[in-house]
N, C-alpha and C positions, 0 to 999 in steps of 0.2 A: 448557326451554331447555338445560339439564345434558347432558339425555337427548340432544340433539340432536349437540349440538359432542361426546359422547362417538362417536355413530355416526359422525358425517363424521368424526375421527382413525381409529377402526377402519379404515371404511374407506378412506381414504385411505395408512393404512397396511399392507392389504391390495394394492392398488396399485400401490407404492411396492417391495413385496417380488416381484411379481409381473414386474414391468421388470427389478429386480434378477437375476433368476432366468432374462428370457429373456435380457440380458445377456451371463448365465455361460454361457448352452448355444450359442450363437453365438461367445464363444470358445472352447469346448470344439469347436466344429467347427471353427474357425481352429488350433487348435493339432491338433487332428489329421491334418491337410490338412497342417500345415508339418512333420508327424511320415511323412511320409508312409502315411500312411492312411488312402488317398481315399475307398474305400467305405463305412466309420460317417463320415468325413466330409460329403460328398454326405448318408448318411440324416439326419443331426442338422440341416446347413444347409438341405435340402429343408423338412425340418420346420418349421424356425424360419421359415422364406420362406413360410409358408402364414400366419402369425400379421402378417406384415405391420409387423412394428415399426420402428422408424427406423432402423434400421441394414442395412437391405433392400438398397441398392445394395452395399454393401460384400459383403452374401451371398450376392448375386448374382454380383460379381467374382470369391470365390472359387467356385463352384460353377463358374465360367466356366472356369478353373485347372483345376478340377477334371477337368472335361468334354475341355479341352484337353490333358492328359495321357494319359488312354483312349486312344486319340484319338478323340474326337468332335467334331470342327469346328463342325459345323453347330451341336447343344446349344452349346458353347462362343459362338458368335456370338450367338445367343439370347439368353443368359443376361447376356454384353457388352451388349449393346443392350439389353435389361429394365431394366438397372442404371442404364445414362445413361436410358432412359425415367422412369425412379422419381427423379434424379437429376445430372442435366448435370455439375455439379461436383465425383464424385465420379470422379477423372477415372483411376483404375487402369484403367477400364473402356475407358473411350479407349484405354489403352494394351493393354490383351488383344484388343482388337478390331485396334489398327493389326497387332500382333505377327501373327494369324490372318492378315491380307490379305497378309503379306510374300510367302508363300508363294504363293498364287494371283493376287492384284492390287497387285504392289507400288509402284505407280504410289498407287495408293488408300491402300495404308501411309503412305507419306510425306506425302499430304492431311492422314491423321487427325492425326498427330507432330503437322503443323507447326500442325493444330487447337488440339490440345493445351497447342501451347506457346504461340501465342496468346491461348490461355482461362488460364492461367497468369500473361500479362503484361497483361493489359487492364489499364486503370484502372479499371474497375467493381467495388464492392466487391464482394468475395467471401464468399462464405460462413463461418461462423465459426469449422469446424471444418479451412479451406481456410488451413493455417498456412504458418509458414516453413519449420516441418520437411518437412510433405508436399510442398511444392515442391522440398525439397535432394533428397527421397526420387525424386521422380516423374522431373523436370528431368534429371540425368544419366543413366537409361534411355531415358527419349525420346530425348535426342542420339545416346545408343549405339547405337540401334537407329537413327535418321536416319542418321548413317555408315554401318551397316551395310548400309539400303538404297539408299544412293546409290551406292554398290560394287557390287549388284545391278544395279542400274540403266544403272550405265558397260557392266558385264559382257554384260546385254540388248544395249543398244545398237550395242556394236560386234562 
C-alpha cells in the first residue's frame, strides 16, 4: 500500500512539473513576441501548440500577432479562428480576427466587435478565467477599433 501512494506522489509530481515547464515555455514565447522577436517566438509557440495544453487559444492569438505582423493574413486568420475553435471565450481572438477583416471586410469588422461585446455582456456565466480585468483590457480596444470602423464606413459610404 506504501509502495503504492509513494508511485502515485512520484508521479503525480512528475506531472505537476511537466505543466509547470510547459507553462514557462509559453510565456517564454509570449515575452519574446512582446520583445519583438517574432521568429524563436512563432518556433517556441508552434511547439508548445503541437502539445495541446490549456492555454492553446491564448497560443494561438499570439501566433495570430505573430502571423499578422509578417504580414501573413491569411496564417493570421487561421490561427484567430483555431483559437476561438479551441475556445469561444477566449475572446483576443475575436478581436485579431475583427482587426484583420477592417482592412478587406469592414462591414464584417464591426459584426465581430459588436459579437464580442455582446459575448462580454451576456448574462450567461462566463468562464472563469473571463474576469473583470480582461473585460477592462478587451472592452476599450473593441470600442476603439468600433469608432474606428465606423469612420471607415461614413468614408466608404459617402
Amino acid at each position: 500500500m506504501k509502495i503504492k501512494i509513494k508511485i502515485s506522489l512520484v508521479l503525480l509530481s512528475c506531472c505537476l512539473l511537466s505543466m509547470v515547464s510547459w507553462a514557462d515555455k509559453v510565456q517564454e514565447g509570449i515575452e519574446l513576441y512582446k520583445c519583438g522577436l517574432t521568429l524563436p517566438a512563432k518556433q517556441v509557440l508552434l511547439s508548445e501548440l503541437q502539445k495541446n495544453g490549456p492555454e492553446a487559444a491564448e497560443i494561438c492569438y499570439y501566433l495570430g500577432e505573430i502571423y499578422s505582423l509578417i504580414p501573413r493574413s491569411d496564417s493570421a486568420l487561421f490561427y484567430y479562428r483555431q483559437g476561438l475553435a479551441i475556445d469561444p471565450a477566449y475572446l483576443q481572438n475575436r478581436v485579431g480576427e475583427g482587426k484583420l477583416m477592417l482592412v478587406e471586410e469592414p462591414y464584417k469588422a464591426e459584426e465581430i466587435f459588436k459579437e464580442a461585446v455582446r459575448y462580454m455582456t451576456a448574462p450567461i456565466p462566463q468562464p472563469q478565467f473571463l474576469t473583470d480585468v480582461t473585460a477592462a483590457t478587451i472592452l476599450p480596444h473593441i470600442f476603439s477599433v468600433l469608432h474606428l470602423t465606423s469612420a471607415i464606413l461614413k468614408d466608404i459610404q459617402s
